[in-house]
CHARMM-style PDB file with segment names, atoms N, HN, CA, C and O in Angstrom:
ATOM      1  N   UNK     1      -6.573  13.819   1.006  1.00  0.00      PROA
ATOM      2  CA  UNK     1      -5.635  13.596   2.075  1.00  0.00      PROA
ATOM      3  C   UNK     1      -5.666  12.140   2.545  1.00  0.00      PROA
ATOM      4  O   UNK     1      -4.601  11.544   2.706  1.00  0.00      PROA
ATOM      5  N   UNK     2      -6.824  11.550   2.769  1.00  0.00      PROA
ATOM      6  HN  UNK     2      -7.689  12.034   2.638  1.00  0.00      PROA
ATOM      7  CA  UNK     2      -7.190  10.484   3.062  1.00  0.00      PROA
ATOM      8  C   UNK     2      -5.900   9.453   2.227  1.00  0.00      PROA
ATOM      9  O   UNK     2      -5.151   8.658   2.796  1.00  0.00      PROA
ATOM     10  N   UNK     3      -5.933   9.695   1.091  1.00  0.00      PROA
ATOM     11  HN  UNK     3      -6.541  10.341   0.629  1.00  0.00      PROA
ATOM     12  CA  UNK     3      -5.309   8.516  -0.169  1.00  0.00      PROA
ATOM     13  C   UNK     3      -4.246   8.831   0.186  1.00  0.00      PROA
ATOM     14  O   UNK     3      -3.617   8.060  -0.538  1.00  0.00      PROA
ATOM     15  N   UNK     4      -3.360   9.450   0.831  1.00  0.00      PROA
ATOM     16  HN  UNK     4      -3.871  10.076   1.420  1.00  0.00      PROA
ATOM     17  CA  UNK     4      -2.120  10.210   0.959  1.00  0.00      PROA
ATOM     18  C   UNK     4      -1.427   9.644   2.781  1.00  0.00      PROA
ATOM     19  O   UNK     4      -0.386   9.598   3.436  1.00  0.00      PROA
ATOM     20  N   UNK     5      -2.520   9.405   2.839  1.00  0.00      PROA
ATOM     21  HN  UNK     5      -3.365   9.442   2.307  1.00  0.00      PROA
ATOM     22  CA  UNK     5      -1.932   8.727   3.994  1.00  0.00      PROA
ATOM     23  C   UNK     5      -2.534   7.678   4.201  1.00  0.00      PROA
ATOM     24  O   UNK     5      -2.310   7.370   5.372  1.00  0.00      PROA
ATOM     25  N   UNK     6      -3.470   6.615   3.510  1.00  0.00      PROA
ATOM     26  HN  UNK     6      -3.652   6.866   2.559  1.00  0.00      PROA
ATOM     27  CA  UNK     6      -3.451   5.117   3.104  1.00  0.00      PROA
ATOM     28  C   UNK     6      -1.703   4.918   2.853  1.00  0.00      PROA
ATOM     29  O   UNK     6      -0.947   4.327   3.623  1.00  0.00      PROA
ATOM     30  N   UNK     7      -1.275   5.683   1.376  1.00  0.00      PROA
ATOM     31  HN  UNK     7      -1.890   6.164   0.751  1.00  0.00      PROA
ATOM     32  CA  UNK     7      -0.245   4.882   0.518  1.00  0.00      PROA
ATOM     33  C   UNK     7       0.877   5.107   1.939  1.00  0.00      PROA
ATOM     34  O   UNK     7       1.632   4.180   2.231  1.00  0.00      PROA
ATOM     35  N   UNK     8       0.885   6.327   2.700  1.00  0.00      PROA
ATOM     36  HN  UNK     8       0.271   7.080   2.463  1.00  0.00      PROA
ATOM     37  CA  UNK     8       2.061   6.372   3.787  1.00  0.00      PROA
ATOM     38  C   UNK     8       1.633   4.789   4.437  1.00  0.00      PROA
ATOM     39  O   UNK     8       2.451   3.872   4.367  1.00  0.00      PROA
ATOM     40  N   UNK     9       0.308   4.594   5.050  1.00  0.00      PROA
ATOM     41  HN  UNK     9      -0.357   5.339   5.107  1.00  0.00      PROA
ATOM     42  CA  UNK     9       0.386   3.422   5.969  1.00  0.00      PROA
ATOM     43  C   UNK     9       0.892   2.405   5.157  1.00  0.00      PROA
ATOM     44  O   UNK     9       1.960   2.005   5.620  1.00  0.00      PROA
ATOM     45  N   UNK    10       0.631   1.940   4.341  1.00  0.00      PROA
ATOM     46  HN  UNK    10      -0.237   2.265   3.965  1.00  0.00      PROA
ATOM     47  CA  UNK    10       0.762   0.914   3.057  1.00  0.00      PROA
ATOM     48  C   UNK    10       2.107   0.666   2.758  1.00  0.00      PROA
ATOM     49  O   UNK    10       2.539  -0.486   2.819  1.00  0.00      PROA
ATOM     50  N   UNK    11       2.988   1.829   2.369  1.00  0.00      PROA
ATOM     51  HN  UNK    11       2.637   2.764   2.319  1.00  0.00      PROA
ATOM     52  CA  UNK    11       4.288   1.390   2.730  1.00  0.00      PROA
ATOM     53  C   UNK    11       5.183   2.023   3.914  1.00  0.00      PROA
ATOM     54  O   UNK    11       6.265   2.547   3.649  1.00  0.00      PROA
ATOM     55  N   UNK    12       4.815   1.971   4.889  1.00  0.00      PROA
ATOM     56  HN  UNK    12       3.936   1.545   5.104  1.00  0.00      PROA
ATOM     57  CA  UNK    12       5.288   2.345   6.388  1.00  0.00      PROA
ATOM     58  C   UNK    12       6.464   0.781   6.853  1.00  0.00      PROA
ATOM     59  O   UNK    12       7.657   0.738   7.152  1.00  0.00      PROA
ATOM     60  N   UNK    13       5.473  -0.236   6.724  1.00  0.00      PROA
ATOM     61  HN  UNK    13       4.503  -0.201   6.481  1.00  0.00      PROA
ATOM     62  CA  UNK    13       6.030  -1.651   7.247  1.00  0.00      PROA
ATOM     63  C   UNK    13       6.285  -2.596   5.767  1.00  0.00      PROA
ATOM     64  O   UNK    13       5.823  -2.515   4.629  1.00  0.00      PROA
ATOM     65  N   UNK    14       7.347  -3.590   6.502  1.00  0.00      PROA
ATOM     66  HN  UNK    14       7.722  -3.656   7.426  1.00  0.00      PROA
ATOM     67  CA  UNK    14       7.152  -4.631   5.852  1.00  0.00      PROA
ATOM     68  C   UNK    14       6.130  -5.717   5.273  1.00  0.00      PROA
ATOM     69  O   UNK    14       5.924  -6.293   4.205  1.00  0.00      PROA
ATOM     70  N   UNK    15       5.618  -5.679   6.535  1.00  0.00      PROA
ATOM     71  HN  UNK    15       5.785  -5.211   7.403  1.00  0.00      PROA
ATOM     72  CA  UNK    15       4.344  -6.260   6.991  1.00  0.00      PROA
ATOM     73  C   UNK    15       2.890  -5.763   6.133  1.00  0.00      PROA
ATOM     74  O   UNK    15       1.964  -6.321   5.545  1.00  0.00      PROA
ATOM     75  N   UNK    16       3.373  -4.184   6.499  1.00  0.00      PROA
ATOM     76  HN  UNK    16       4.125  -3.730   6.976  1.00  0.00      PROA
ATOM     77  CA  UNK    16       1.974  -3.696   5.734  1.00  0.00      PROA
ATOM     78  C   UNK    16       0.737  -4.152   6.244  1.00  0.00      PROA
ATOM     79  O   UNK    16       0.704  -5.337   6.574  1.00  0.00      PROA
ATOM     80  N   UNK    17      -0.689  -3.208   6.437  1.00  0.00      PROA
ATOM     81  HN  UNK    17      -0.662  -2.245   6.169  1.00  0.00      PROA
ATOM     82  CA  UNK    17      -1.660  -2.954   7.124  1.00  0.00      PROA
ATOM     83  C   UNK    17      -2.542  -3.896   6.422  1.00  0.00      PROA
ATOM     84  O   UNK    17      -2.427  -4.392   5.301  1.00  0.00      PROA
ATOM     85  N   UNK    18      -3.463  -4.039   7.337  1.00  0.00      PROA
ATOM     86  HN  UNK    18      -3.556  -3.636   8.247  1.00  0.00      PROA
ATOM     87  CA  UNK    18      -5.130  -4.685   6.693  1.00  0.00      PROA
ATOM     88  C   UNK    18      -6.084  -3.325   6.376  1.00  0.00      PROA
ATOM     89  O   UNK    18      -5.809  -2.253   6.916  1.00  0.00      PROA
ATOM     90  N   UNK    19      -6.962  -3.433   5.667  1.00  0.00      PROA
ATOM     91  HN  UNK    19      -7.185  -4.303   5.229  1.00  0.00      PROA
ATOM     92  CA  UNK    19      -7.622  -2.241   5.510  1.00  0.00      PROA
ATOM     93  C   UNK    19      -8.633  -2.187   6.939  1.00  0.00      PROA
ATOM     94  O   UNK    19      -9.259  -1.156   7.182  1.00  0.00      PROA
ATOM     95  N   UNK    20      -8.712  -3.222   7.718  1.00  0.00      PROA
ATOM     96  HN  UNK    20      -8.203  -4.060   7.520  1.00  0.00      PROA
ATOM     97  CA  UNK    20      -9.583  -2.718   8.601  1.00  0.00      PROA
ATOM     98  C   UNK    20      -8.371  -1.754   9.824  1.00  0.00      PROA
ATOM     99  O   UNK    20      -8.662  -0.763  10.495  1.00  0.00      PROA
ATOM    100  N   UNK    21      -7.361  -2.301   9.778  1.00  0.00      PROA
ATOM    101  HN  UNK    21      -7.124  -3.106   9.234  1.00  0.00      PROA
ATOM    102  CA  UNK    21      -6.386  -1.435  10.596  1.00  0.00      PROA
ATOM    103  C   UNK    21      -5.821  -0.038  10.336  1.00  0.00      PROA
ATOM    104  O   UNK    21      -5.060   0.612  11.053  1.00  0.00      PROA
ATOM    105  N   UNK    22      -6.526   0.382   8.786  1.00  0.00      PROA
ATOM    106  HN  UNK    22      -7.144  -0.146   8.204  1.00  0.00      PROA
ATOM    107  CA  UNK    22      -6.136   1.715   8.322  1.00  0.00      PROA
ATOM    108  C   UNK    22      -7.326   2.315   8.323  1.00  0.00      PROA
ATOM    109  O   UNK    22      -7.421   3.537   8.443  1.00  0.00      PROA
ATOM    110  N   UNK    23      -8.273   1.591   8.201  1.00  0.00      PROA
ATOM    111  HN  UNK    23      -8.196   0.599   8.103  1.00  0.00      PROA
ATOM    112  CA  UNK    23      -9.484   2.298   9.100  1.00  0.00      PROA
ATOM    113  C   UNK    23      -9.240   2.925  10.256  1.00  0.00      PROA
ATOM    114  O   UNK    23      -9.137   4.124  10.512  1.00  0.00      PROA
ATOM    115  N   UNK    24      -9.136   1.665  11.133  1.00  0.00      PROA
ATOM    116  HN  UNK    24      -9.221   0.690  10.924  1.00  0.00      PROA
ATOM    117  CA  UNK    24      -8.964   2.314  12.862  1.00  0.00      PROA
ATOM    118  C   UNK    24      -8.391   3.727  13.317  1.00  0.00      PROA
ATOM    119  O   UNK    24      -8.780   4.526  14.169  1.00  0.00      PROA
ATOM    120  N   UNK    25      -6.808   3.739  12.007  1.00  0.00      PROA
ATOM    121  HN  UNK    25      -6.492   3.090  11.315  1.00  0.00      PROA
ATOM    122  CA  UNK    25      -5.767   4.706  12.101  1.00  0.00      PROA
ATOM    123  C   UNK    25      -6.518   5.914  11.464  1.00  0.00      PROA
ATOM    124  O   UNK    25      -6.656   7.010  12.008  1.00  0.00      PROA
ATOM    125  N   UNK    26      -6.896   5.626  10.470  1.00  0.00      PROA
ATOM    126  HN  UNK    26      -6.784   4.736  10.029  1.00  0.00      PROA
ATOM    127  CA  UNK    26      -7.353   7.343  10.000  1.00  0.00      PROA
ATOM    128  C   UNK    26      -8.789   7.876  10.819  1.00  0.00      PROA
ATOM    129  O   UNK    26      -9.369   8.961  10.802  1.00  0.00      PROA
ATOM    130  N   UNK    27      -9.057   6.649  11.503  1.00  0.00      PROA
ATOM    131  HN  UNK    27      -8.586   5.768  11.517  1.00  0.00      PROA
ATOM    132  CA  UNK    27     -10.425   6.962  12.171  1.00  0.00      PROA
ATOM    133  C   UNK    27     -12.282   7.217  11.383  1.00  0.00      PROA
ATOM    134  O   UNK    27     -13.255   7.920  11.654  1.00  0.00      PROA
ATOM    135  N   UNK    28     -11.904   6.084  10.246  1.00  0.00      PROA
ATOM    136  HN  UNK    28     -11.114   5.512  10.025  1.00  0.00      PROA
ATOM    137  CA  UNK    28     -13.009   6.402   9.021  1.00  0.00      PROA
ATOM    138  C   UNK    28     -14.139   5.232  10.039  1.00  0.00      PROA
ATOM    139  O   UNK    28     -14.007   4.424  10.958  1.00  0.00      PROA
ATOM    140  N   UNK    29     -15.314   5.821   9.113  1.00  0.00      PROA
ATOM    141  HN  UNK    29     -15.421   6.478   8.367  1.00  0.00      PROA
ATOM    142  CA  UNK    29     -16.713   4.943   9.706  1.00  0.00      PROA
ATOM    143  C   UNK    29     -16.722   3.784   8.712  1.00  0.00      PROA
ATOM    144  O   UNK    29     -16.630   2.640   9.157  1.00  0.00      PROA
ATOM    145  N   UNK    30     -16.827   4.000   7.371  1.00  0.00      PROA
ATOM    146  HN  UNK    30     -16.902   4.929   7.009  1.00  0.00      PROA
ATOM    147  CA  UNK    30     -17.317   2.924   6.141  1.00  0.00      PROA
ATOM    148  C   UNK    30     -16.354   2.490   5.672  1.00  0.00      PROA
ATOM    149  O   UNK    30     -15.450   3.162   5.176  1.00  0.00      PROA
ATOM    150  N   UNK    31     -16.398   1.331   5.753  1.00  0.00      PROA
ATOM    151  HN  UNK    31     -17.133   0.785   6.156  1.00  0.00      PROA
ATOM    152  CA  UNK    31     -15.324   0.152   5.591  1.00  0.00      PROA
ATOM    153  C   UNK    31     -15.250  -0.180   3.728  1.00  0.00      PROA
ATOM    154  O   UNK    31     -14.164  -0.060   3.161  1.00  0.00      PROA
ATOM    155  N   UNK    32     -16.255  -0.508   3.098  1.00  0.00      PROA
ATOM    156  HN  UNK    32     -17.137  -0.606   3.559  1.00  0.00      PROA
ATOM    157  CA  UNK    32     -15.635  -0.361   1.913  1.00  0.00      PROA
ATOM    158  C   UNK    32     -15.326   0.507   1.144  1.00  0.00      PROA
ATOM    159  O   UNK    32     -14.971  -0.153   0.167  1.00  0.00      PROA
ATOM    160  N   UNK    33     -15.187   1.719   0.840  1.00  0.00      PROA
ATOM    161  HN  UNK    33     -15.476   2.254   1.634  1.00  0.00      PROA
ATOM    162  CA  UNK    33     -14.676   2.948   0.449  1.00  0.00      PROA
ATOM    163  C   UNK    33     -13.338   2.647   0.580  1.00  0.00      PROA
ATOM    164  O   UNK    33     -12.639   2.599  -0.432  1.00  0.00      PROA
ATOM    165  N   UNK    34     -12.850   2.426   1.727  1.00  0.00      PROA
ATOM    166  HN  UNK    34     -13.418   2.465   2.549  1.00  0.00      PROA
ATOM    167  CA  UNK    34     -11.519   2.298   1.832  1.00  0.00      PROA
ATOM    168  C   UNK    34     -10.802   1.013   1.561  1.00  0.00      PROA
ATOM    169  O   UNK    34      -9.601   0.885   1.320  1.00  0.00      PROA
ATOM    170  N   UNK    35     -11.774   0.020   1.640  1.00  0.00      PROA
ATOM    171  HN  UNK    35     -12.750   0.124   1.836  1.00  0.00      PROA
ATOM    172  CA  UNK    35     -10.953  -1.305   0.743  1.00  0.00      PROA
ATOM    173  C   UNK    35     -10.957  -1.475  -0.327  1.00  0.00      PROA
ATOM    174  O   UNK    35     -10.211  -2.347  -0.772  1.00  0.00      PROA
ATOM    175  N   UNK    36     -11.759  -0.749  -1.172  1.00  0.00      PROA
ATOM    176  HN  UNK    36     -12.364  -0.040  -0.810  1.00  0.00      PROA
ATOM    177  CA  UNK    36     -11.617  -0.446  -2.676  1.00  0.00      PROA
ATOM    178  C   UNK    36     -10.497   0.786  -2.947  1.00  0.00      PROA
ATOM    179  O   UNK    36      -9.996   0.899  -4.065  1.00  0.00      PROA
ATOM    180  N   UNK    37     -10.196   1.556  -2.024  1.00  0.00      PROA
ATOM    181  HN  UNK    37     -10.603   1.464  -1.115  1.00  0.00      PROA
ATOM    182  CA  UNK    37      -8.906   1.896  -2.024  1.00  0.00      PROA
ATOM    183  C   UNK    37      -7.368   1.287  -2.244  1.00  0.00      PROA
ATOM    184  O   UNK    37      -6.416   1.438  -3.010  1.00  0.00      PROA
ATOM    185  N   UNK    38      -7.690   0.611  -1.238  1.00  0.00      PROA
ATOM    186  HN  UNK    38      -8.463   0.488  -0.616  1.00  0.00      PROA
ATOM    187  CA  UNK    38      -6.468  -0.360  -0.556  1.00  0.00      PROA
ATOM    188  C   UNK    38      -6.425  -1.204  -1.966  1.00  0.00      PROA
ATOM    189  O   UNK    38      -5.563  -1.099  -2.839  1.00  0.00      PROA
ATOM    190  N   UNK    39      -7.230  -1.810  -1.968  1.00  0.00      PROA
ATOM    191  HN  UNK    39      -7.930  -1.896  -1.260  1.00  0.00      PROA
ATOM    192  CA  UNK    39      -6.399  -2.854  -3.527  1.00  0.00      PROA
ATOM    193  C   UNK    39      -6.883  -1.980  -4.569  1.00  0.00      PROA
ATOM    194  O   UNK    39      -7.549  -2.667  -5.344  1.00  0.00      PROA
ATOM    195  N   UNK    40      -6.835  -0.356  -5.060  1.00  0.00      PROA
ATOM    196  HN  UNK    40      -6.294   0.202  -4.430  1.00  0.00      PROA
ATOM    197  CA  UNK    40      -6.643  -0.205  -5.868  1.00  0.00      PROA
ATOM    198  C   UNK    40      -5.005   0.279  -6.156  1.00  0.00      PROA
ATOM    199  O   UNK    40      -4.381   0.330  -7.215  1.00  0.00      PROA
ATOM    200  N   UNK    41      -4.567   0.627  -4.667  1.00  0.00      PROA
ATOM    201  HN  UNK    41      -5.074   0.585  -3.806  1.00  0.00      PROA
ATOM    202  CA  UNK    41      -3.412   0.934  -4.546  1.00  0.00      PROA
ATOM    203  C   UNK    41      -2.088  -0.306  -4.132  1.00  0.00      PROA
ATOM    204  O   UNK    41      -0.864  -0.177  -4.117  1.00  0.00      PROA
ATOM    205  N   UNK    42      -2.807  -1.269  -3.887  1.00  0.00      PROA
ATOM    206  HN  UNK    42      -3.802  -1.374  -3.900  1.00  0.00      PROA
ATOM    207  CA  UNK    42      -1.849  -2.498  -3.791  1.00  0.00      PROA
ATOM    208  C   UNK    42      -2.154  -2.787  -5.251  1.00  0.00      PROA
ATOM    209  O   UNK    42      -1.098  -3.411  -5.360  1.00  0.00      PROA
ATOM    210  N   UNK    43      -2.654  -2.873  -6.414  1.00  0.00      PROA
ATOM    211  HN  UNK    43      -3.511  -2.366  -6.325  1.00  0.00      PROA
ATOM    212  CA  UNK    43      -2.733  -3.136  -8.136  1.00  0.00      PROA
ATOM    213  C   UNK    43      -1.745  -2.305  -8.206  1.00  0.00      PROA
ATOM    214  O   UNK    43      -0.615  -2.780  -8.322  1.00  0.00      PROA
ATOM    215  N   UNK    44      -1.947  -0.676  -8.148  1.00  0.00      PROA
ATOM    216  HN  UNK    44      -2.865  -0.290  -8.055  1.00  0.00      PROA
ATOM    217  CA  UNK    44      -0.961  -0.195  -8.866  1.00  0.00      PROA
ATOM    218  C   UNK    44       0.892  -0.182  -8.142  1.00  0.00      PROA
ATOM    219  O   UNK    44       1.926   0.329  -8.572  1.00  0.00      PROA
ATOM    220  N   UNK    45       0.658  -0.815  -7.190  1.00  0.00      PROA
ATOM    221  HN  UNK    45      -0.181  -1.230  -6.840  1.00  0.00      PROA
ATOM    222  CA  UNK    45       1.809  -0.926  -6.491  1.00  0.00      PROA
ATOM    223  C   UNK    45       2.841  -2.129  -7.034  1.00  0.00      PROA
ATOM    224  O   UNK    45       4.048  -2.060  -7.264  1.00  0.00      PROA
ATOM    225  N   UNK    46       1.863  -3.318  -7.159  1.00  0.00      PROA
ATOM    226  HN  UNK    46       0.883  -3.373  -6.972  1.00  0.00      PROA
ATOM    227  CA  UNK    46       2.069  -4.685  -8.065  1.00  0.00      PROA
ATOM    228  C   UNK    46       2.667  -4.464  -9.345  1.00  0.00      PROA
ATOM    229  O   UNK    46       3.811  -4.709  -9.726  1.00  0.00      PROA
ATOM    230  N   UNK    47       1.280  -3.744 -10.194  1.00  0.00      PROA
ATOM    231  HN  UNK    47       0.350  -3.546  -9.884  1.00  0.00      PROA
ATOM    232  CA  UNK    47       1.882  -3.414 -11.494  1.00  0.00      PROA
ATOM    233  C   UNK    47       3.214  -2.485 -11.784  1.00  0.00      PROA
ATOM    234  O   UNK    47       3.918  -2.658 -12.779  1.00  0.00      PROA
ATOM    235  N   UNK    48       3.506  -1.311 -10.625  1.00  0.00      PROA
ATOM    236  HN  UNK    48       2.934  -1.170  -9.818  1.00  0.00      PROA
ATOM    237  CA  UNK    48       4.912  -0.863 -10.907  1.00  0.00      PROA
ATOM    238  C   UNK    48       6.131  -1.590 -10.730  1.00  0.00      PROA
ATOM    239  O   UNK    48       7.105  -1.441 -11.468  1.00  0.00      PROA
ATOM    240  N   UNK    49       6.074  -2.555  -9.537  1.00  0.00      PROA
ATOM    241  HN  UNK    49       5.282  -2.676  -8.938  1.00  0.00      PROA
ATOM    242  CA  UNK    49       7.182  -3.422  -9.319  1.00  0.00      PROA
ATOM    243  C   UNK    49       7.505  -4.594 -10.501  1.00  0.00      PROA
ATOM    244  O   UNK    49       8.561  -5.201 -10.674  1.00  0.00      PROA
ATOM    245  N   UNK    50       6.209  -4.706 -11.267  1.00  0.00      PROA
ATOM    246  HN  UNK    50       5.350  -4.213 -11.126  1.00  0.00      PROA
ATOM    247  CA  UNK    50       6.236  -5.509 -12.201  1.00  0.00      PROA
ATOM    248  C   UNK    50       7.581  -5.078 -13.522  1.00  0.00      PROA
ATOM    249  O   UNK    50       8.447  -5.687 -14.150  1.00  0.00      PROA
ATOM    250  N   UNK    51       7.014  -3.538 -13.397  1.00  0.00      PROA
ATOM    251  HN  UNK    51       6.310  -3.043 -12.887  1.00  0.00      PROA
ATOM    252  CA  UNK    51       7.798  -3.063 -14.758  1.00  0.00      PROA
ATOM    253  C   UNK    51       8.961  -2.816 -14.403  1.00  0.00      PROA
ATOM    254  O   UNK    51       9.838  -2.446 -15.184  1.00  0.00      PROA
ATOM    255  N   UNK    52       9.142  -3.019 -12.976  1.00  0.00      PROA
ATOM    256  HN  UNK    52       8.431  -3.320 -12.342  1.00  0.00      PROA
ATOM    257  CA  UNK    52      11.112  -2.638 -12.660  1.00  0.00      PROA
ATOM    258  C   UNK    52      11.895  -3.795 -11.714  1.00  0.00      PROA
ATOM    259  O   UNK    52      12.076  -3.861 -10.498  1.00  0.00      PROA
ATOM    260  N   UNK    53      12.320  -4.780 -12.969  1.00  0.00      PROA
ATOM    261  HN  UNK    53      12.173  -4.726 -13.957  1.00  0.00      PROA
ATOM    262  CA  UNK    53      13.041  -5.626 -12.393  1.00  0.00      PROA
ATOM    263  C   UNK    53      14.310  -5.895 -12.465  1.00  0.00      PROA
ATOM    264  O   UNK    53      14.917  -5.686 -13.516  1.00  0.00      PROA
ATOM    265  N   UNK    54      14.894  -6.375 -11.426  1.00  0.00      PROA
ATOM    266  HN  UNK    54      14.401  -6.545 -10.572  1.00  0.00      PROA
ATOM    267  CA  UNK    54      16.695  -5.971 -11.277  1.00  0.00      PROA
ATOM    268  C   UNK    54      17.070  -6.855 -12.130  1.00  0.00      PROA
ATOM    269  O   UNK    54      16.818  -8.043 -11.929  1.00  0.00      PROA
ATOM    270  N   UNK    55      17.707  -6.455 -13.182  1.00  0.00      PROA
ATOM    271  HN  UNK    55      17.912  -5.490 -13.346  1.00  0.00      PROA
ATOM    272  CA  UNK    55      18.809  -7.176 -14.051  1.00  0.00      PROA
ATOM    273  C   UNK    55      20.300  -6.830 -13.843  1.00  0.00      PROA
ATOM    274  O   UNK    55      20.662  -5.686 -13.568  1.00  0.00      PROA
ATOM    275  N   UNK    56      21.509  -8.312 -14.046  1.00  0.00      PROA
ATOM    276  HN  UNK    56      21.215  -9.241 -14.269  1.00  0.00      PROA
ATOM    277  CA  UNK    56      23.354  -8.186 -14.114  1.00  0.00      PROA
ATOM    278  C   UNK    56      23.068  -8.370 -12.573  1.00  0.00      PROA
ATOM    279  O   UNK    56      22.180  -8.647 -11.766  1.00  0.00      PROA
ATOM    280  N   UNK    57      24.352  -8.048 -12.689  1.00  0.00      PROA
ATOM    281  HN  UNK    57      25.073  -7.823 -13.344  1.00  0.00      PROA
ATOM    282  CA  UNK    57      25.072  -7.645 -10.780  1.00  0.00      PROA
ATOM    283  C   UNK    57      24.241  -6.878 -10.275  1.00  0.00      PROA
ATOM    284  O   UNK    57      23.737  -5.871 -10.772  1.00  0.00      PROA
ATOM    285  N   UNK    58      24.012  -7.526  -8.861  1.00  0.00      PROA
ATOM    286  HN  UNK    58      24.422  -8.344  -8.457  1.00  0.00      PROA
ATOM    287  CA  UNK    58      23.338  -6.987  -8.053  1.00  0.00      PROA
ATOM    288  C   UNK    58      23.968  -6.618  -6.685  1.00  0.00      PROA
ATOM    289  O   UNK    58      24.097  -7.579  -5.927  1.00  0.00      PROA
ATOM    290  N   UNK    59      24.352  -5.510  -6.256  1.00  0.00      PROA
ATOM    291  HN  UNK    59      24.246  -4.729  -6.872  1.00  0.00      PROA
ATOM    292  CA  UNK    59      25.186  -5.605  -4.291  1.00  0.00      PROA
ATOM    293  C   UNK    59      24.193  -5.438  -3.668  1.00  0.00      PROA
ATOM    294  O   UNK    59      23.372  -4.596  -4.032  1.00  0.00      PROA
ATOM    295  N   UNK    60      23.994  -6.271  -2.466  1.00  0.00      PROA
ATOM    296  HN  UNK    60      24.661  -6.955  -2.171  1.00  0.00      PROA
ATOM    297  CA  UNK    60      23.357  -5.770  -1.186  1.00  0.00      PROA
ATOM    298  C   UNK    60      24.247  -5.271   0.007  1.00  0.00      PROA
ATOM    299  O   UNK    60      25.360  -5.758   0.209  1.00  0.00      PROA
ATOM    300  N   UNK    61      23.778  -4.401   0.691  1.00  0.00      PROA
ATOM    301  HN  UNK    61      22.875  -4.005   0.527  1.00  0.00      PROA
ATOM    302  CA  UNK    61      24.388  -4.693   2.255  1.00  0.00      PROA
ATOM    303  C   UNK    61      23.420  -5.106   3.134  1.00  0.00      PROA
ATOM    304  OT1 UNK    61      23.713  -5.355   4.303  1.00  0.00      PROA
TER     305      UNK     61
END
């Protein structure tokens, strides 16, 4: 459950959390457990955006 609501905080904002602030939020004691989390899930977050990049016309609104 824990990992399940890191990736919610993680992409909640633009901004996006520090791992000591997703500490605070889930209310954990041990601080690296969860920062070896955090950038294992900011890697695989990196590496997916890697493999999907916008090619041609693009619209925004």
């Amino acid at each position: 459950m824990t990992w399940y609501k890191t990736i919610f905080l993680l992409s909640m904002t633009k901004k996006g959390f520090s791992s000591k602030e997703i500490q605070g939020q889930l209310g954990l004691k041990r601080y690296e457990p969860l920062w070896t989390m955090v950038h294992k899930l900011r890697k695989a977050i990196g590496q997916r955006d890697d493999r999907y990049t916008l090619e041609g016309m693009i619209e925004m609104d």
